[in-house]
Phi, psi and omega in degrees: 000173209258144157291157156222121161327289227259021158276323176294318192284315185317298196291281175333310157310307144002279194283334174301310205274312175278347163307286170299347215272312194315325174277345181265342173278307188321315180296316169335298181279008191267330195277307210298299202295323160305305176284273185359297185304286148011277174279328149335301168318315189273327179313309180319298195279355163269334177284304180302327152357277180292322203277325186287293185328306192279333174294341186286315186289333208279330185237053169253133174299337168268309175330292226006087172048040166272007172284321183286349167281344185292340197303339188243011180268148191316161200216155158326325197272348192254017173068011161265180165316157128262091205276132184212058147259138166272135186292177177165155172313309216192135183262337194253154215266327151345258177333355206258344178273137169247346215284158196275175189168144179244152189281148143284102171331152170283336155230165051245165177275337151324324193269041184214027202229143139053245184299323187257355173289001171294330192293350186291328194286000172226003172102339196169222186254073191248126214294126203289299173277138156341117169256177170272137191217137199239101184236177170190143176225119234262132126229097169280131198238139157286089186286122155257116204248048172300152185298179168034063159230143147338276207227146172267163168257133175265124171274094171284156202239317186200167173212174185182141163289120145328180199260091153325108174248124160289110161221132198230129163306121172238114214263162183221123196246008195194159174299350172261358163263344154289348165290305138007261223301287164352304174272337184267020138275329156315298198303283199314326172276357164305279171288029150233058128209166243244143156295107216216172198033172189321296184306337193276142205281330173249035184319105200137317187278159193266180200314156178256157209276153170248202195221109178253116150240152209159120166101321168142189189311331175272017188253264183228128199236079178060031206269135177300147163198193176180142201287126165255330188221142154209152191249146134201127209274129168252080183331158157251326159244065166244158179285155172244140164251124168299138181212130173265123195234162183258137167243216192289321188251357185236105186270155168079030189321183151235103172238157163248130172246141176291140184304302188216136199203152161233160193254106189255146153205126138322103195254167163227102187290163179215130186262110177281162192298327165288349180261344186273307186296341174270350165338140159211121154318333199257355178287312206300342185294304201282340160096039181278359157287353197300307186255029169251010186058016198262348182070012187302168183226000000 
């Protein structure tokens, strides 16, 4: 039988054409398989990055998380401004701690001492988490209802900042933060009580005023207050921590402190009366007390 000459050559095309088509898919899944890899790597390593960043922003006290508010602002890649101000509350060094707190009184002079000194590393008593804080504020009015009238008339009489209520999660992970925990029951059982017996030098006088500050210059600013109440609940199912604190008379005390626990306290601001009689309504609109330390609210 007769060949046709262009069958070898068809079949030689043929196997060259599947030949090429097969290394160009191979290669294909190999470059495919490579950039995968590739980027996936580097994804790893911009995620663990990033996790380094955001943890770094949230629990840097200037930072608070300011990578997550930077997130929608505009970028060099999109042809807009690039803003490379870092953001932050407060520029001044006053402002920059916001965290909630209570002072150390100046007196009696124990309390800068022994039992209360972890509170110095942080200025006073300060709640480790955001608590929850309850403020109100008062204008009384006395109704006057003469008869066979409508409508009554309000006599104002008076206004006054209400009663602070604090309450804060307090969690404790080491022997030093149960010292913590430690001084800040001391301090609190401290200032709600009256300078009392023979030896006390100032014997008669009442608990002494603290100073609560927190959130920044328009919140609470130095505010006079004084402790009326404070709670704090000692779970049963929680773990307890040893925390050894030295006190005056005992070296090396032992107490167990709860893993977690919360602290309610009840404040009063209080104003003297000579700070009260200098009072202007029209300073206080413009916020000319803010850096006068008088603390109104």
């Amino acid at each position: 039988m007769a060949t046709n000459p262009y069958d070898s050559v068809g079949k030689a095309v043929q196997t060259q054409a599947n030949k090429a088509l097969s290394q160009l898919q191979n290669g294909a899944q190999a470059s495919v398989q490579q950039f995968v890899g590739d980027k996936l790597n580097t994804g790893m390593g911009f995620i663990d990055s990033a996790i380094k960043n955001v943890t770094s922003e949230v629990f840097n006290a200037l930072g608070f998380a300011k990578l997550a508010r930077s997130i929608n602002l505009p970028s060099s890649e999109t042809g807009k401004v690039d803003s490379k101000v870092a953001s932050g509350f407060e520029s001044t060094t006053r402002g920059s701690d916001w965290r909630v707190k209570l002072s150390i009184p100046a007196s009696p002079q124990n309390m800068n001492a022994n039992l209360l000194a972890p509170l110095q590393k942080t200025g006073g008593l300060c709640f480790p988490i955001t608590p929850t804080i309850i403020i109100s504020h008062s204008a009384n009015y006395n109704t006057l209802q003469p008869v066979h009238t409508n409508y009554p008339f309000q006599i104002y009489e008076n206004s006054q900042a209400d009663d602070i209520v604090i309450t804060g999660e307090f969690p404790v992970e080491n022997a030093e933060d149960a010292k913590y925990w430690i001084a800040a029951i001391q301090y609190l059982r401290s200032v709600t009580k009256m300078f009392y017996g023979e030896s006390s030098a100032d014997a008669g006088s009442p608990p002494p005023v603290v100073r609560l500050n927190g959130y920044g210059d328009y919140i609470f600013n130095n505010v006079p207050v004084v402790i009326a109440n404070f709670t704090v609940d000692l779970p049963a199912d929680v773990d307890y921590i040893a925390a050894n604190l030295d006190g005056k008379d005992v070296e090396g005390a032992t107490s167990w402190v709860p893993t977690n626990s919360q602290i309610s306290v009840t404040l009063k601001p209080t104003f003297s009366r000579r700070r009260t009689s200098e009072f202007n309504l029209q300073k206080f609109v413009d916020g000319e007390y803010i850096s006068s330390g008088e603390g109104f609210i």
